[in-house]
TIRO-2110 file (N, C-alpha, C; in Angstrom, 1 decimal):
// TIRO-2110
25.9, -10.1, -29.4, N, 1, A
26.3, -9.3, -28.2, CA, 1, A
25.3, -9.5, -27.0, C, 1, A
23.9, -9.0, -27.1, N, 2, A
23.1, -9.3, -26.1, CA, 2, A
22.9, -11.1, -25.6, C, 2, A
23.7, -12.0, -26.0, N, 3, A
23.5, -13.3, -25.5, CA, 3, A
24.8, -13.0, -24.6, C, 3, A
26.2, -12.9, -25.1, N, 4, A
26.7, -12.5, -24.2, CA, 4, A
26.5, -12.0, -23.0, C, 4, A
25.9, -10.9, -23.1, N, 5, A
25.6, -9.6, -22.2, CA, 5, A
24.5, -10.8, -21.2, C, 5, A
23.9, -11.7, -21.7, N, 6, A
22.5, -12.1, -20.5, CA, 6, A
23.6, -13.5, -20.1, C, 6, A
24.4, -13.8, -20.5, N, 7, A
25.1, -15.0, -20.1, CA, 7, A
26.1, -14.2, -18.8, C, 7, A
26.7, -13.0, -19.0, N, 8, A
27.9, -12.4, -18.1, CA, 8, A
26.8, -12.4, -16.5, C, 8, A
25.7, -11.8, -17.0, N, 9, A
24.4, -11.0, -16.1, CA, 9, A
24.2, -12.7, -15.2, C, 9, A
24.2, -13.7, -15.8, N, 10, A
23.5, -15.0, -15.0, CA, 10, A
24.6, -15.7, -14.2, C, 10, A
25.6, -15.2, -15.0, N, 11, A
27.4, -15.3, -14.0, CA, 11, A
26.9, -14.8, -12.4, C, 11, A
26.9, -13.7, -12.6, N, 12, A
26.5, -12.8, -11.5, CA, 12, A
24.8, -12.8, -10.8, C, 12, A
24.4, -14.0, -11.2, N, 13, A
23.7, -14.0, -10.4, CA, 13, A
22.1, -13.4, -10.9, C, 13, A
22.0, -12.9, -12.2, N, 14, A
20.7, -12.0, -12.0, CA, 14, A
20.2, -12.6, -13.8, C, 14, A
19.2, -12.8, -14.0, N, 15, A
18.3, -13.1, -15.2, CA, 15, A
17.5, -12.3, -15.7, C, 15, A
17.3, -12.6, -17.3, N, 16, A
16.6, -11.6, -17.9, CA, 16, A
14.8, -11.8, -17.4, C, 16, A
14.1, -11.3, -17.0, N, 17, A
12.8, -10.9, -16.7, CA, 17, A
12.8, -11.2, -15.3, C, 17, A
13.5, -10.8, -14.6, N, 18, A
13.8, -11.4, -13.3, CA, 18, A
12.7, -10.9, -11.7, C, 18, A
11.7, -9.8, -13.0, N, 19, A
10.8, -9.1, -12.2, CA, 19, A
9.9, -9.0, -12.9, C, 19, A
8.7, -9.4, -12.3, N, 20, A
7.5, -9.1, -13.2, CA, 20, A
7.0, -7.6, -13.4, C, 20, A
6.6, -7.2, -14.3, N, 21, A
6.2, -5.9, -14.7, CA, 21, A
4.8, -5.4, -13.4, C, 21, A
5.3, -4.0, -13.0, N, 22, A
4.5, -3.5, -11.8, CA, 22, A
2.9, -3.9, -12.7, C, 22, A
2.1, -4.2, -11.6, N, 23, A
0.7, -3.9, -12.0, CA, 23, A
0.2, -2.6, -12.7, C, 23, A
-1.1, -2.6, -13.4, N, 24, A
-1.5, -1.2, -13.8, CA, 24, A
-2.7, -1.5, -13.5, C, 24, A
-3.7, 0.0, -13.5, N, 25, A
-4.9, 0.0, -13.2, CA, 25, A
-5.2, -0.7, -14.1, C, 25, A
-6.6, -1.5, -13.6, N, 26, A
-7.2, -2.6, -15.0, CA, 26, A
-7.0, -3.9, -14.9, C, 26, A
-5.8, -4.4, -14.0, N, 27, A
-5.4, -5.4, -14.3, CA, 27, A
-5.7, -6.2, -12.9, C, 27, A
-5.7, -7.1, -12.7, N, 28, A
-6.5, -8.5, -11.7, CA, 28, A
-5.6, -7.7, -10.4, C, 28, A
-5.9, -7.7, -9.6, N, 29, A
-4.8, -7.4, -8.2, CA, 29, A
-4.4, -8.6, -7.6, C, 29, A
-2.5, -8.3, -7.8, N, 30, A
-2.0, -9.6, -7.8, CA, 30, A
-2.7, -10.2, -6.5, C, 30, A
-2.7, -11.3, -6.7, N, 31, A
-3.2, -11.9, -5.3, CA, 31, A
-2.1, -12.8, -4.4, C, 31, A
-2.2, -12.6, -3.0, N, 32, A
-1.7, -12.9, -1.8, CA, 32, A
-1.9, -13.2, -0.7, C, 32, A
-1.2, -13.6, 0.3, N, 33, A
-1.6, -14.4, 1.4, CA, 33, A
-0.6, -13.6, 2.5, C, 33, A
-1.1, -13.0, 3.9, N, 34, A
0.1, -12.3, 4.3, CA, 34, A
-0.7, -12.5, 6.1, C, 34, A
0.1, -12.6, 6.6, N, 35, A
-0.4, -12.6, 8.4, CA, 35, A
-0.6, -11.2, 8.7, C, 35, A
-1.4, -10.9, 9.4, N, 36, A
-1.3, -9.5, 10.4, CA, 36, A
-1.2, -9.8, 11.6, C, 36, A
-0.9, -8.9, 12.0, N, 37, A
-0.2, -8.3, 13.5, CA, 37, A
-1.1, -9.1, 15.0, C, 37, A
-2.0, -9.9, 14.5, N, 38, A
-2.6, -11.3, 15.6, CA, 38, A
-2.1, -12.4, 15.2, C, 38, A
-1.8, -12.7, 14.3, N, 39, A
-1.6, -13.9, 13.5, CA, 39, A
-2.3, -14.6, 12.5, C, 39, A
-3.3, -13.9, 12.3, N, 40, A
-4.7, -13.9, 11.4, CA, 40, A
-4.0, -14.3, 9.8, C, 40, A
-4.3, -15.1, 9.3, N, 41, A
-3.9, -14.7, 7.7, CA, 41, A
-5.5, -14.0, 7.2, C, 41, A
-4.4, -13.0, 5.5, N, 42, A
-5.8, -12.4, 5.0, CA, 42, A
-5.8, -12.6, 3.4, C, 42, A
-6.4, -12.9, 2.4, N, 43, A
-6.2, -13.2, 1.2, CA, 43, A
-6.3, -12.0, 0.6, C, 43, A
-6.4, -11.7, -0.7, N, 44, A
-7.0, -10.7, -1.8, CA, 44, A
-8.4, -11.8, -1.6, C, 44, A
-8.3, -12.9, -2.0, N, 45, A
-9.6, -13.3, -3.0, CA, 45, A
-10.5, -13.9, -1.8, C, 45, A
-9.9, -13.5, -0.5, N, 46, A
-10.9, -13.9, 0.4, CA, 46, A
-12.2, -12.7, 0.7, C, 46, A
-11.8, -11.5, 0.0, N, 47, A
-12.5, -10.2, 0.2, CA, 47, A
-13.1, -10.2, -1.3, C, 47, A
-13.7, -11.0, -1.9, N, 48, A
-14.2, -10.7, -3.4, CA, 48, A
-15.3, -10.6, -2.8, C, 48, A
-15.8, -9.3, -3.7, N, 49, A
-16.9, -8.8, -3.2, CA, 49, A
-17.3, -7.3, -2.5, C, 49, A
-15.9, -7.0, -2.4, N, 50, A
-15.7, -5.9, -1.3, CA, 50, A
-14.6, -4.5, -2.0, C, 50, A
-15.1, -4.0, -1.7, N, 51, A
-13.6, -2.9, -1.7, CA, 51, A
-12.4, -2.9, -1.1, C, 51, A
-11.5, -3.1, -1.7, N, 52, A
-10.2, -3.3, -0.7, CA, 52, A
-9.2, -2.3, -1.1, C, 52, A
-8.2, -1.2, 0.4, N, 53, A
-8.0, -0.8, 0.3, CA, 53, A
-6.2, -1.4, 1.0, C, 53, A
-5.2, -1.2, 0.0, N, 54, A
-4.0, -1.3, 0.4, CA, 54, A
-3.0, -0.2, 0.7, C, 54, A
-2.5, -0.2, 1.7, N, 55, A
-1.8, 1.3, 2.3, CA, 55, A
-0.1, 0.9, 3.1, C, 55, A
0.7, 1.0, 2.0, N, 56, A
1.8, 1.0, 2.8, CA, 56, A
2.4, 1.7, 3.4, C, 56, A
2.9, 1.2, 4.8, N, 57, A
3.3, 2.1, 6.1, CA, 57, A
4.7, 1.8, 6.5, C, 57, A
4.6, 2.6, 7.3, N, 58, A
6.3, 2.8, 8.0, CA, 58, A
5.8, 4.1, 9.2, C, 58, A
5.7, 3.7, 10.4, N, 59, A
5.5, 5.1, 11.3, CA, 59, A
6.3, 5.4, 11.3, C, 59, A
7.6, 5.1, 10.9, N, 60, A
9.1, 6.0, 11.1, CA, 60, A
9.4, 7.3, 9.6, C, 60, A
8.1, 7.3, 9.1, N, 61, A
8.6, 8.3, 8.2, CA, 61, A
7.5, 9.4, 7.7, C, 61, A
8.2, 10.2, 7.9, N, 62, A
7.5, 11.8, 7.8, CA, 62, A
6.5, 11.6, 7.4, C, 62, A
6.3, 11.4, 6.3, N, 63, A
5.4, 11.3, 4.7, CA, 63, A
4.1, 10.7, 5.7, C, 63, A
4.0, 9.3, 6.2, N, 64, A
3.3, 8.7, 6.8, CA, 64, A
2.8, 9.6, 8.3, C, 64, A
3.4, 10.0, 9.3, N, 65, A
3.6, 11.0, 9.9, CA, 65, A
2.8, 12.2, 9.5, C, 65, A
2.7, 12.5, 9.2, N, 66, A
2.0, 13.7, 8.8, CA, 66, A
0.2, 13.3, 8.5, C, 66, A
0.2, 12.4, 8.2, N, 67, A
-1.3, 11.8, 7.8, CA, 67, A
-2.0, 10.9, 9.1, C, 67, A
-1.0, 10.3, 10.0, N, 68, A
-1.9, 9.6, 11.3, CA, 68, A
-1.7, 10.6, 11.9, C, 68, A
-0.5, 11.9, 12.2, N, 69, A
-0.3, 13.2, 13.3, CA, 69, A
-1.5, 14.1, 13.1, C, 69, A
-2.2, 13.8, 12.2, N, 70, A
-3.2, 14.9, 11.8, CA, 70, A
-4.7, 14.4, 11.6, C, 70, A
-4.5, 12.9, 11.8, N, 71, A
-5.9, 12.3, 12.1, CA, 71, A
-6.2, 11.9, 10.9, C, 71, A
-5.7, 12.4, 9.8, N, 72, A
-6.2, 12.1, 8.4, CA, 72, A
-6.0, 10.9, 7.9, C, 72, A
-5.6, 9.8, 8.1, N, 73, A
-5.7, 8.6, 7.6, CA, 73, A
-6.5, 7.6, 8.1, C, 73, A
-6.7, 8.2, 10.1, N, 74, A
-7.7, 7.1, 10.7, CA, 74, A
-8.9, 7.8, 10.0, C, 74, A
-9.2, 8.7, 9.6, N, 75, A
-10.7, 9.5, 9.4, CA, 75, A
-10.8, 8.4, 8.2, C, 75, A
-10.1, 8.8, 7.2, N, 76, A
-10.5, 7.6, 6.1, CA, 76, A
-10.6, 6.4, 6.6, C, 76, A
-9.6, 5.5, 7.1, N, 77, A
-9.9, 4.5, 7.3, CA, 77, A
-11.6, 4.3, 8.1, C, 77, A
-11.8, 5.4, 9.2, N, 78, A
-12.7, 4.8, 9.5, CA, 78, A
-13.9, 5.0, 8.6, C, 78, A
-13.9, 6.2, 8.1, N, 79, A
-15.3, 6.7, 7.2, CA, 79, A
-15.8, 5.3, 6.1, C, 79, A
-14.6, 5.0, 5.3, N, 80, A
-14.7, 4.0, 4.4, CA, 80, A
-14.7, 2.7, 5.0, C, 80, A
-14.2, 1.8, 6.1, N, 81, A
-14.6, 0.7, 6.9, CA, 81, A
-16.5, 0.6, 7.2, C, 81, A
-16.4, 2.0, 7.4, N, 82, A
-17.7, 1.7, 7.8, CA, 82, A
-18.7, 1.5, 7.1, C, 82, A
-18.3, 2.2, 5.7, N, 83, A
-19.1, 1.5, 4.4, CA, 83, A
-18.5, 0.1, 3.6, C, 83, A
-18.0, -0.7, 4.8, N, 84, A
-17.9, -2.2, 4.2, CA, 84, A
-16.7, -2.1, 3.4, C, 84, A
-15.7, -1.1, 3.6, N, 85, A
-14.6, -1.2, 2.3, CA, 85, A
-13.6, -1.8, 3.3, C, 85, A
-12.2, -2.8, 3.0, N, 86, A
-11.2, -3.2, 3.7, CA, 86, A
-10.4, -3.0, 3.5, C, 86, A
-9.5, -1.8, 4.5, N, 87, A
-8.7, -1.7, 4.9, CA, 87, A
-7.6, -2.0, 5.5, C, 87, A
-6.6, -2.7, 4.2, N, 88, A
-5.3, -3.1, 5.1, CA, 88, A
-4.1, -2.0, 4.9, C, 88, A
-3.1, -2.3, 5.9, N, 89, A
-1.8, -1.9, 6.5, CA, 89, A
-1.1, -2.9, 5.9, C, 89, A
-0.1, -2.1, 5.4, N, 90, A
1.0, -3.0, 4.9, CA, 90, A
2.5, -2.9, 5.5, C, 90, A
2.8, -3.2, 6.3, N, 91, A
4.6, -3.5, 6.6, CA, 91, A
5.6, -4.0, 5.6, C, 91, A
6.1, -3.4, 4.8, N, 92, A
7.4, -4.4, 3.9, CA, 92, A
8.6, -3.7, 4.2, C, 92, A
8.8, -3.2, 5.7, N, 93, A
10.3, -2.9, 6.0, CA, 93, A
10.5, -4.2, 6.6, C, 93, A
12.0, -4.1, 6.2, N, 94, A
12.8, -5.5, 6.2, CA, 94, A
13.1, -5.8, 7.5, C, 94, A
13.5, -6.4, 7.9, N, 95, A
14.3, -6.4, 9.5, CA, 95, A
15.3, -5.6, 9.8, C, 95, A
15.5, -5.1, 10.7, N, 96, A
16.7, -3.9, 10.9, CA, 96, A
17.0, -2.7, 10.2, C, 96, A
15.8, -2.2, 9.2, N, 97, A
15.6, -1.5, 8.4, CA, 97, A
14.2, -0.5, 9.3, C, 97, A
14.5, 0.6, 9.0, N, 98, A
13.5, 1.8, 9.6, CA, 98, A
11.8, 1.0, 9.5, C, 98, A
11.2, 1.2, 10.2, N, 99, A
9.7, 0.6, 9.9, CA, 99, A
9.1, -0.4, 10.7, C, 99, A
10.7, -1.8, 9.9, N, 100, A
10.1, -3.2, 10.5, CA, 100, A
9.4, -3.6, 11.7, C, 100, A
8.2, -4.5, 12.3, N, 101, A
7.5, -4.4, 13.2, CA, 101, A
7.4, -5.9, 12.8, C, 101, A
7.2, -6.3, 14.2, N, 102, A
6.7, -7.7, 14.2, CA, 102, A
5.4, -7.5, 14.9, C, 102, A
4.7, -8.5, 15.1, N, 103, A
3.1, -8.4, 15.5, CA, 103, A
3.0, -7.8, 16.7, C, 103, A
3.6, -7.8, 17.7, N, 104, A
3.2, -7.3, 19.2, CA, 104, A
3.7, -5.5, 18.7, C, 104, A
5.0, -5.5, 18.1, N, 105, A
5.6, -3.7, 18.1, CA, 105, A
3.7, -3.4, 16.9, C, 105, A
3.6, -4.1, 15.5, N, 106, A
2.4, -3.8, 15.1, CA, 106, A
1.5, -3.0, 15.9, C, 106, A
1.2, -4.2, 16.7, N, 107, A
-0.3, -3.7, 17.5, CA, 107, A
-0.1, -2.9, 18.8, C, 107, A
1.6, -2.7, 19.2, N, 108, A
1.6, -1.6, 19.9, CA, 108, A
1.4, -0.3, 19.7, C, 108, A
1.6, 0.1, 18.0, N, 109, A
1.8, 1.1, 16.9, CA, 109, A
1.1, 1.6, 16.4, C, 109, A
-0.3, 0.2, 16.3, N, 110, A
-1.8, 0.4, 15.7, CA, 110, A
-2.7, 1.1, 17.1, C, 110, A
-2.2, 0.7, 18.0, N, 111, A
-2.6, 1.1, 19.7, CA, 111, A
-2.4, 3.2, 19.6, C, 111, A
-1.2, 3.1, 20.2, N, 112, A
-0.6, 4.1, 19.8, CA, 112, A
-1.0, 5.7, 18.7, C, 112, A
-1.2, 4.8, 17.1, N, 113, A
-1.6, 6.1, 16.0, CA, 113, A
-3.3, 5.9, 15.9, C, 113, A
-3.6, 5.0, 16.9, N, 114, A
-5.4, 4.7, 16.8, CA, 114, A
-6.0, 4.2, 15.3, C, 114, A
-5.1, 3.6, 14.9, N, 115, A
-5.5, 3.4, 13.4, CA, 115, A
-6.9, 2.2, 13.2, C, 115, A
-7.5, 2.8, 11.9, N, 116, A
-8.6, 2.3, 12.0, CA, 116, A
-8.8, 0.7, 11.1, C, 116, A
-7.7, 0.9, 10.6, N, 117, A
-7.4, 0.0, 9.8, CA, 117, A
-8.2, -1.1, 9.9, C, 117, A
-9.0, -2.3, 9.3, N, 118, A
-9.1, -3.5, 9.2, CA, 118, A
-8.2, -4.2, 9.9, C, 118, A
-6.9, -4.6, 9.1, N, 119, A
-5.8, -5.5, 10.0, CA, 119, A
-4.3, -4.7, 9.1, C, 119, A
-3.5, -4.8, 10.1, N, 120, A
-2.0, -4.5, 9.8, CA, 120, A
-1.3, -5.9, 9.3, C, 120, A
-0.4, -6.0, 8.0, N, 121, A
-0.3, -7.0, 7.3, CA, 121, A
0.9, -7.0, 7.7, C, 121, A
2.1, -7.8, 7.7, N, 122, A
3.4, -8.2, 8.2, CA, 122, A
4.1, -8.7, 6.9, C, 122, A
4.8, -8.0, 6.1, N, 123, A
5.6, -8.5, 4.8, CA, 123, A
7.3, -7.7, 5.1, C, 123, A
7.5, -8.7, 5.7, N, 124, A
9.1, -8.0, 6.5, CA, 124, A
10.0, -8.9, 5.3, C, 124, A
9.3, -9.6, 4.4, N, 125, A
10.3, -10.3, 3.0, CA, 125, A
10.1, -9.2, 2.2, C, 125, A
9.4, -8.6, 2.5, N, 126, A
8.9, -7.6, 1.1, CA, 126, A
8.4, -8.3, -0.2, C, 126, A
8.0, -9.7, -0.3, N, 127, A
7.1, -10.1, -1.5, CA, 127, A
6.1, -9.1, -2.3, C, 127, A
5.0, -9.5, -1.1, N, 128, A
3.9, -8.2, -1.7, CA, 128, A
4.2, -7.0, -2.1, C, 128, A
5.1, -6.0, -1.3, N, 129, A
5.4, -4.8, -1.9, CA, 129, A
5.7, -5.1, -3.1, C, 129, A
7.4, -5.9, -3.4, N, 130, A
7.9, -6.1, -4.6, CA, 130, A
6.4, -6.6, -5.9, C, 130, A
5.4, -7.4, -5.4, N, 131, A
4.9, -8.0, -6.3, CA, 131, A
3.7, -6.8, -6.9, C, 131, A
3.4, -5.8, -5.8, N, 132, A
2.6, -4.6, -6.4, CA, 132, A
3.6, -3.3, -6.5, C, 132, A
4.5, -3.7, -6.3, N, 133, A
5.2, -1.9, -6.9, CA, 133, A
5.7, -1.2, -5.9, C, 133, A
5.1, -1.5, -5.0, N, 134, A
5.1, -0.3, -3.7, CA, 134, A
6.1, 0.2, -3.9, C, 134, A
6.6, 1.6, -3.8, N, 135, A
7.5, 2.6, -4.1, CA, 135, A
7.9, 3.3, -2.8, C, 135, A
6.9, 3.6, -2.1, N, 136, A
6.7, 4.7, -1.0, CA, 136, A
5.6, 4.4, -0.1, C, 136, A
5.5, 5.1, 1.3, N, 137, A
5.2, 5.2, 2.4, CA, 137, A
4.9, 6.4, 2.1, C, 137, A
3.0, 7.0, 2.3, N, 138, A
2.3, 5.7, 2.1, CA, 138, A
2.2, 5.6, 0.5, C, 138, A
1.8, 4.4, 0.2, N, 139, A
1.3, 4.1, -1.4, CA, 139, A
0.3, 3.2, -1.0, C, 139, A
-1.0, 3.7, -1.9, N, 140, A
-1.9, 3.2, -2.0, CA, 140, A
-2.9, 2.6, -3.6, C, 140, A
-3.7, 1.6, -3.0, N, 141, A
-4.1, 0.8, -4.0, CA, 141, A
-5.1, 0.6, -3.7, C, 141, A
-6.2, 1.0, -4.6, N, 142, A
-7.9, 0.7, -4.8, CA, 142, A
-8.3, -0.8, -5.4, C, 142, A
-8.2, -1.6, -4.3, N, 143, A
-9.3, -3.1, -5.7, CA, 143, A
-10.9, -2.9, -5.5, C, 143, A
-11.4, -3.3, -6.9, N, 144, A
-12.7, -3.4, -6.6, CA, 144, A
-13.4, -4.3, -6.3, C, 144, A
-14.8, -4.7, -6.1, N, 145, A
-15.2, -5.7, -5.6, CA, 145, A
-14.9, -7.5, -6.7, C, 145, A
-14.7, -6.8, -8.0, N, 146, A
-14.5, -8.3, -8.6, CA, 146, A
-12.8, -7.9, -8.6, C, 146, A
-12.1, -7.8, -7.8, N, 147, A
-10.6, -8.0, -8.2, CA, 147, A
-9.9, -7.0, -9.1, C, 147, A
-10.2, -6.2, -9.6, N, 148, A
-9.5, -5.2, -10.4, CA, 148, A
-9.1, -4.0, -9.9, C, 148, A
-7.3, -3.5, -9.7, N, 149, A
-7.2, -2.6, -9.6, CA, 149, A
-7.5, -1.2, -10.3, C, 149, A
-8.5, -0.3, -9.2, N, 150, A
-9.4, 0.8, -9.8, CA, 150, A
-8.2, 1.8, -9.5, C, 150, A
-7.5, 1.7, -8.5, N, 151, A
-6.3, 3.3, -8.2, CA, 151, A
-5.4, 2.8, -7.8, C, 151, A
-4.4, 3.5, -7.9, N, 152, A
-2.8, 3.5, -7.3, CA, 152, A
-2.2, 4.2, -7.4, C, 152, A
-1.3, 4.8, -6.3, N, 153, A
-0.4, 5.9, -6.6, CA, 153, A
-0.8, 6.4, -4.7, C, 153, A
-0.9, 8.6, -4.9, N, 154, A
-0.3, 9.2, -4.1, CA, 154, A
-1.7, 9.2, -3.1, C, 154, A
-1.9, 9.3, -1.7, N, 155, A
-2.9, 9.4, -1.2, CA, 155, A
-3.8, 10.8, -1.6, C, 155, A
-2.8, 11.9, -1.9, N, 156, A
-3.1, 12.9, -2.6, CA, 156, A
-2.6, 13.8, -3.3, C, 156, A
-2.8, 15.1, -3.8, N, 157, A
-1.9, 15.7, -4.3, CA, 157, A
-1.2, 16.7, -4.0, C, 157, A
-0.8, 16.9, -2.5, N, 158, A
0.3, 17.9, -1.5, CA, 158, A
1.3, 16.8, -1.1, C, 158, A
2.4, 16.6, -1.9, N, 159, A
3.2, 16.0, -1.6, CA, 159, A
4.6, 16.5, -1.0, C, 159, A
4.2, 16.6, 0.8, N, 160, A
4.7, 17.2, 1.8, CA, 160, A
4.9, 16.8, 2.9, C, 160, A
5.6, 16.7, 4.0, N, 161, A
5.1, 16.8, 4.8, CA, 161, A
4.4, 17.5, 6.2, C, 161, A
4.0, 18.4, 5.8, N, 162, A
3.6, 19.3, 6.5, CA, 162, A
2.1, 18.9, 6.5, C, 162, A
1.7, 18.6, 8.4, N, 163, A
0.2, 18.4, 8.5, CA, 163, A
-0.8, 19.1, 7.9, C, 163, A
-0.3, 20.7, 8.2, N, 164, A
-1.4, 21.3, 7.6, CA, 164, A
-1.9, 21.4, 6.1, C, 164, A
-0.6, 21.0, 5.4, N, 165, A
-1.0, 20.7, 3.8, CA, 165, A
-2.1, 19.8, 3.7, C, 165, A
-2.7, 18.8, 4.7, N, 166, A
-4.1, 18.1, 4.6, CA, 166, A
-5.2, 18.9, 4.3, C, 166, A
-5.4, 20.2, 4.7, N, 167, A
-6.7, 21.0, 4.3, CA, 167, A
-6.7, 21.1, 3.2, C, 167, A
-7.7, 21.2, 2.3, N, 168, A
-7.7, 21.7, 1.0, CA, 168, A
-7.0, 20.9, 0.1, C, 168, A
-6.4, 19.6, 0.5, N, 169, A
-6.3, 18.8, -0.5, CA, 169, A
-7.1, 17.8, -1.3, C, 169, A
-6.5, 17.6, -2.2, N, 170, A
-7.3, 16.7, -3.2, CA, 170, A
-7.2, 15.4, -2.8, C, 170, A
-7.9, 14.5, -2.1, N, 171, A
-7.8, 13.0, -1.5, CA, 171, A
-8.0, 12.0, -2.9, C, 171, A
-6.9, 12.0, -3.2, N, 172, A
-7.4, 10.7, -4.6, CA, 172, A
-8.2, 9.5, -4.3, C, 172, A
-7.5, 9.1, -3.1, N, 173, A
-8.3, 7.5, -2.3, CA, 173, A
-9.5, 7.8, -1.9, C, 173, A
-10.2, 8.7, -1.6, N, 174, A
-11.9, 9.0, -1.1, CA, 174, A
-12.2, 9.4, -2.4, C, 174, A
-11.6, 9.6, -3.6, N, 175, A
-12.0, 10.3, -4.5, CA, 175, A
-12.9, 8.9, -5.3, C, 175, A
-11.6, 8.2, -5.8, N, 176, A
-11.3, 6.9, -6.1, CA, 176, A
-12.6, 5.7, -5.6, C, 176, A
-12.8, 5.9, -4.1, N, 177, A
-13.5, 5.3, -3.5, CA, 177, A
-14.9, 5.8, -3.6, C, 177, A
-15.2, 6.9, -4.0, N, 178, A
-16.4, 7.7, -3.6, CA, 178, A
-17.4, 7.5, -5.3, C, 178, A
-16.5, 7.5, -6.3, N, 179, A
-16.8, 7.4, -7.5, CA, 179, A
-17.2, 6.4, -8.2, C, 179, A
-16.4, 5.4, -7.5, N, 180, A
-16.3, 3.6, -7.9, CA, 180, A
-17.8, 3.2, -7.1, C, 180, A
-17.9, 3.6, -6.1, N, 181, A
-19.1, 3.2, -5.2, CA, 181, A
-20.4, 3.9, -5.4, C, 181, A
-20.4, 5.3, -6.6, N, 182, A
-21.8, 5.2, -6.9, CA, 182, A
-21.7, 5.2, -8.4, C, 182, A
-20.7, 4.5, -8.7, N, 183, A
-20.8, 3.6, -10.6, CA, 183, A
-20.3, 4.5, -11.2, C, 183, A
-19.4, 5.7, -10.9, N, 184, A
-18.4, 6.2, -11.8, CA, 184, A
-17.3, 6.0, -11.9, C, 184, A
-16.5, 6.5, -13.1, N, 185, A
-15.3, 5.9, -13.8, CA, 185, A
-14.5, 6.8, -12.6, C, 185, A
-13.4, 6.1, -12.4, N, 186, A
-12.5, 6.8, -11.6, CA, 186, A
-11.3, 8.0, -12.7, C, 186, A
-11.4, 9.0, -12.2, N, 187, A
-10.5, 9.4, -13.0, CA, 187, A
-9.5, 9.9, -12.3, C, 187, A
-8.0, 10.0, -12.8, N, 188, A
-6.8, 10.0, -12.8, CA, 188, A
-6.5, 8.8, -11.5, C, 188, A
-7.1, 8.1, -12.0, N, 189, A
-6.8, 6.2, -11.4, CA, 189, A
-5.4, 5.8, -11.5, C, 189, A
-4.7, 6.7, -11.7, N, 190, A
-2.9, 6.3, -11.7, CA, 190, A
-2.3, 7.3, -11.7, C, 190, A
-1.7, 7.8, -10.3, N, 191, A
-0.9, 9.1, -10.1, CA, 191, A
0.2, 8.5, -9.5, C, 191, A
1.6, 9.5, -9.4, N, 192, A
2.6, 9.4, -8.3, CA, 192, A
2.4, 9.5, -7.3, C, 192, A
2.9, 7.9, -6.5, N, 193, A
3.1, 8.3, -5.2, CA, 193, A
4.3, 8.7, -4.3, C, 193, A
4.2, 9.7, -3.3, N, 194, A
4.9, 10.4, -2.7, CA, 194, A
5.5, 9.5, -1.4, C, 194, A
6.5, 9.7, -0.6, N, 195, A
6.6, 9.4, 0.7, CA, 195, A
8.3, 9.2, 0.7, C, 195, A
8.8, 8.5, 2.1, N, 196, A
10.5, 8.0, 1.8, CA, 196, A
10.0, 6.2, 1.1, C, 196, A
11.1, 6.1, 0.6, N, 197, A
11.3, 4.9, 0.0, CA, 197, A
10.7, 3.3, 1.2, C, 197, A
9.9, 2.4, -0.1, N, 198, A
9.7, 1.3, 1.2, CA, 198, A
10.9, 0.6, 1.5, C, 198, A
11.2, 0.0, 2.5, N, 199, A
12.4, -0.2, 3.7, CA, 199, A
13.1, -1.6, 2.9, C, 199, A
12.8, -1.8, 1.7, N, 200, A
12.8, -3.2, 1.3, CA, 200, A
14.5, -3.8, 2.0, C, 200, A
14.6, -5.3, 2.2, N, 201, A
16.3, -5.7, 2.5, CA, 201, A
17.2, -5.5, 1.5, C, 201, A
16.7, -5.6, 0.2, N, 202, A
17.5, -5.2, -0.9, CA, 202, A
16.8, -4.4, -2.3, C, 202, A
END
């Protein structure tokens, strides 16, 4: 029955493991190659060595909204930039889908929410998202300096959007970052992340 069932499925176009299984903490951070918003390309393995911080965006949505409207995402970006960690922006809305930005709307956007970001990355195929999981706007990803994902999931634990819910929250990404950087284990290194859905084309 199931040979059937994967032969009808290949009729139609679709195969059995046709998606690799999302990353988990622990495991190498898939690696990629993606342009930002000058035309710069940026690697994973060109930053070994370093903290790398992955943050998917969409200014068209609340969730994300709420964290540049209230200063709270450039503060991290810049607090942690400035201890050497890198910070990318991730784009994986598709074209004609809420989000999408090409390099000039990028850096009008990055202009605009004052973001502190390192570089804004351009995945309007949605590869990368698809290849790390991304779920949501924002979703975030901790690599460490040898390549291994240390966190993933929600930037924190008020999953709202309401600015003022920023006080008194629990920041998992400074948490994440703060613990890894003076040699402790990260804990709850894998939570849900909150936001609207990434803009993917399909």
């Amino acid at each position: 029955m199931q040979k059937y069932l994967l032969v009808a499925l290949a009729a139609f176009g679709f195969t059995a493991l046709s998606h690799a299984a999302d990353p988990k903490v622990g495991d190498a951070a898939p690696e990629f190659t993606l342009t930002d918003s000058q035309g710069q390309a940026h690697s994973i393995a060109s930053f070994q060595g370093k903290y790398v911080v992955l943050e998917w965006l969409n200014h068209g949505c609340p969730f994300v909204r709420k964290h540049y409207d209230s200063n709270n995402m450039q503060k991290l970006q810049e607090t942690y930039t400035g201890k050497g960690v890198v910070w990318l922006s991730i784009v994986s809305s598709a074209k004609g889908k809420e989000g999408f930005v090409d390099g000039a709307a990028a850096q009008a956007e990055r202009a605009e929410n004052k973001s502190k970001a390192t570089a804004i990355l351009l995945d309007g195929d949605g590869k990368v998202g698809k290849l790390y999981g991304a779920k949501t706007t924002p979703h975030l990803f901790v690599i460490n300096p040898v390549g291994k994902l240390i966190y993933m999931g929600a930037i924190d634990d008020r999953p709202s959007v309401d600015p003022k819910d920023v006080a008194g929250a629990k920041n998992y990404v400074a948490r994440a970052l703060d613990q890894a950087m003076s040699g402790k284990t990260v804990t709850n290194a894998s939570t849900k992340a909150y936001g609207c859905s990434v803009k993917y084309a399909n």
